[in-house]
C-alpha positions in Angstrom: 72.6 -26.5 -131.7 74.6 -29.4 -131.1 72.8 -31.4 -133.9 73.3 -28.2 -136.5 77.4 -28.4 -135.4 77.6 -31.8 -136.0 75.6 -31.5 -139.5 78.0 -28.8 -140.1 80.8 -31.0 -139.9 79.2 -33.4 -141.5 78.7 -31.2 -145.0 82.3 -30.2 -144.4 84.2 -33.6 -143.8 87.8 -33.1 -144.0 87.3 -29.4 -144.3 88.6 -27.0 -141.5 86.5 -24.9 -140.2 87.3 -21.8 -138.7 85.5 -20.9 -135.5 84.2 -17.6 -137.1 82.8 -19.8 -139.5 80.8 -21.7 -137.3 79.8 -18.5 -135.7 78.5 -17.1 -139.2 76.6 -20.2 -139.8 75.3 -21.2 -136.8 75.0 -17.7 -134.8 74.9 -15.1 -137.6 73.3 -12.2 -135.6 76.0 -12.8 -132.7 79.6 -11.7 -131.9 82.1 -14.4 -132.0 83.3 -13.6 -128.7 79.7 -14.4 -127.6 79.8 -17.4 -128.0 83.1 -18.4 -128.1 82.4 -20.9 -125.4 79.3 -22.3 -126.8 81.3 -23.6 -129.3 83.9 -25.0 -127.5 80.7 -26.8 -125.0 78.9 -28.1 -128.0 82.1 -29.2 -130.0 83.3 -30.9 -126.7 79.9 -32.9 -125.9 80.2 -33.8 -129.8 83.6 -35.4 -129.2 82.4 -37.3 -126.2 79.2 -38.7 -128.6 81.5 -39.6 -130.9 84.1 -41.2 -128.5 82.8 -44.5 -129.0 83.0 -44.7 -133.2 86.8 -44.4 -133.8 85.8 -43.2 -137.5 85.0 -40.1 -136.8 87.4 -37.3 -135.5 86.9 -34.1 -134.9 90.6 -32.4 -134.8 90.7 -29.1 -132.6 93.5 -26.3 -133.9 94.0 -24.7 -130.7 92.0 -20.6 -131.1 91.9 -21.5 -134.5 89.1 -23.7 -135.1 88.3 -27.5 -135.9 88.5 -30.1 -138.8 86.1 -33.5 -138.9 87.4 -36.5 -140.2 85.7 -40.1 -141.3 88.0 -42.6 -141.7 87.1 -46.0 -143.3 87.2 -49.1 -140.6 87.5 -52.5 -141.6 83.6 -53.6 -140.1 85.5 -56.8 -138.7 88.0 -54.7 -136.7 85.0 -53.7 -134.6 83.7 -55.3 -131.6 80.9 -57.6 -131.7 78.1 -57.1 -128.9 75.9 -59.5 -128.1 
């Protein structure tokens, strides 16, 4: 399910998306209160994934619901690995 979120928010970029949307789309034959901490687990691991690429940004609205952002990075303002 994580992977369906995150493609989710990935159709929606800059979008908010209300948590009973992501309930209607993701768990359509379940009551929001259900799985009102799924959502919150799977939008929480997301966050940690995306930790490491500063571009991306998933913005919680406290009860509310949560907005992904991609924000253009200058490709030399990121760390080289060798």
């Amino acid at each position: 399910m994580e992977f369906d979120l995150l493609y989710l928010f990935l159709k929606s970029p800059d979008h908010f998306l209300t948590r009973e949307v992501i309930n209607q789309k993701l768990w359509p034959n379940e009551n929001l209160a259900d799985v009102d901490n799924r959502i919150n687990s799977h939008v929480n691991r997301i966050k940690n994934k995306l930790k490491d690429f500063p571009e991306y940004e998933i913005t919680t609205v406290r009860a509310l619901g949560y907005q992904f952002s991609y924000k253009d990075i200058n490709p030399a303002q990121l760390p080289i690995h060798s």
